[in-house]
C-alpha positions in Angstrom: 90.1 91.8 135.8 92.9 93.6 134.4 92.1 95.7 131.2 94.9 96.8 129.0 94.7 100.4 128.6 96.6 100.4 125.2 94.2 97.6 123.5 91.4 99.8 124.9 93.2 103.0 122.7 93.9 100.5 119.5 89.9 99.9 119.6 89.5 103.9 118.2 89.7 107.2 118.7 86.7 109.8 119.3 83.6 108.4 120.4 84.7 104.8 120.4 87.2 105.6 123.3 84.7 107.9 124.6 82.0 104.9 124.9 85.0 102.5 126.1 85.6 105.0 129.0 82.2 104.3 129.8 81.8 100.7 129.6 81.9 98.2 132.2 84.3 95.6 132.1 82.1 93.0 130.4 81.5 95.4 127.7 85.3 96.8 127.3 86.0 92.7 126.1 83.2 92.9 123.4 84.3 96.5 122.1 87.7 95.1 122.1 86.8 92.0 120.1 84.6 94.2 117.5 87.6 96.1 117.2 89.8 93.3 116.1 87.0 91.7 113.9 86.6 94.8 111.9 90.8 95.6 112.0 90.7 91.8 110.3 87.9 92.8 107.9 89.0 95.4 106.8 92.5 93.6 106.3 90.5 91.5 103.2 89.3 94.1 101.6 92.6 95.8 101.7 94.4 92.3 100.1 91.1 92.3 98.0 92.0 95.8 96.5 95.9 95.4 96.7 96.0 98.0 98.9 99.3 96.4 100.8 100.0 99.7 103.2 96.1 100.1 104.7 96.7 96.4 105.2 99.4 96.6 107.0 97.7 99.4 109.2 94.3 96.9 109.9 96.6 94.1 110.7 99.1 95.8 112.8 95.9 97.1 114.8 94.1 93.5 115.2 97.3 92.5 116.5 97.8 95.2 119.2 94.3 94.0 120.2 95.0 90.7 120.3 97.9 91.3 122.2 96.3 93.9 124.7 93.1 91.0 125.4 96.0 88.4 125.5 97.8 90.6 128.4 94.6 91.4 130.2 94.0 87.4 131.2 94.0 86.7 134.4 96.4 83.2 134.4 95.9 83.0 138.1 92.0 83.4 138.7 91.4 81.9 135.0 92.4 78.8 135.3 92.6 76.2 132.3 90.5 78.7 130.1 92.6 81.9 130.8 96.0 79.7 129.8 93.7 78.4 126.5 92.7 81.8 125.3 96.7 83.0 126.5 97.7 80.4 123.7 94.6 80.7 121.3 95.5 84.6 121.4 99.4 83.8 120.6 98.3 81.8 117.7 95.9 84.5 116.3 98.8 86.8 116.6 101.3 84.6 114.5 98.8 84.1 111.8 98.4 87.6 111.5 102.0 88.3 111.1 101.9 85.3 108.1 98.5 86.9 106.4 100.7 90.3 106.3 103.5 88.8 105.3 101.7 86.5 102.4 98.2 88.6 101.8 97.0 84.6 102.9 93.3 85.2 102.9 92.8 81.5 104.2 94.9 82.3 107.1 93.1 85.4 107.5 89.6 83.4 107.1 90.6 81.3 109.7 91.4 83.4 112.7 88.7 85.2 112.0 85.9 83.0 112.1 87.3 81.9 115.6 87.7 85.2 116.6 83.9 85.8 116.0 83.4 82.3 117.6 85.3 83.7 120.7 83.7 86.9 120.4 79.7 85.3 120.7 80.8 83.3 123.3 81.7 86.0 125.4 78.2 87.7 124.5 76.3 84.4 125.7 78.4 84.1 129.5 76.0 86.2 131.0 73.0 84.6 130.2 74.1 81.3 131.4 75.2 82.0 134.4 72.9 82.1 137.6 71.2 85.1 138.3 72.4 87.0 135.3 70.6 88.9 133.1 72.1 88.9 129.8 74.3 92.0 128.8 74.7 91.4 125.2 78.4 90.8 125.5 80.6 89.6 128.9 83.3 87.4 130.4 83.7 86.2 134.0 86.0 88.5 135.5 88.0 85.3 136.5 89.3 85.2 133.1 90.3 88.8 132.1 
């Protein structure tokens, strides 16, 4: 697994890096994707309130971190789901330049109900997989 240093920093400062320093691989992808969630979250309320600047900020953010999980697949090892998630990740990051440029909260709805569909999926890995405990949050680290 490759982990992208810089979408580790765009997941926070303080004790969110300080708990990413920390974390195994498995649970570096699942900070990462709460990250973008709550960057895209917090995105709405800023179109919500008008508050165009703050959400620029959330969605420049969720795209760093979309762009540091994209960069962190592993299109060798991965195989056919590393190269989906490569283009799923490319797509999310298109929307979110369109949301930003058109406050489109549809578009914004969108990605982010498959981001959280992307993000539980990664949480339930580990419990199907032979052996494994579940961790609460993972990937195979044949595709990051």
């Amino acid at each position: 697994m490759r982990v992208n240093f810089r979408a580790m920093e765009e997941y926070g400062q303080g004790s969110h890096t300080s708990r990413a320093m920390a974390a195994d691989k498995v649970e570096l992808i699942q900070m990462l994707f709460d990250g973008l969630i709550e960057s895209m979250v917090s995105a709405k309320g800023h179109i919500d309130r008008g508050s165009i600047e703050e959400k620029n900020k959330s969605l420049a953010r969720a795209g760093r971190i979309t762009i540091g999980l994209q960069s962190a697949l592993d299109l060798e090892k991965g195989g056919d789901l590393a190269r989906n998630l490569h283009e799923l990740y490319g797509y999310v990051t298109r929307r979110l330049v369109f949301v930003n440029a058109y406050n489109d909260q549809a578009a914004l709805d969108e990605i982010l109900s498959l981001m959280r569909e992307i993000s539980q999926a990664w949480r339930d890995v580990p419990g199907l997989l032979p052996g494994k405990a579940p961790v609460g949050s993972g990937v195979p680290s044949t595709m990051h």
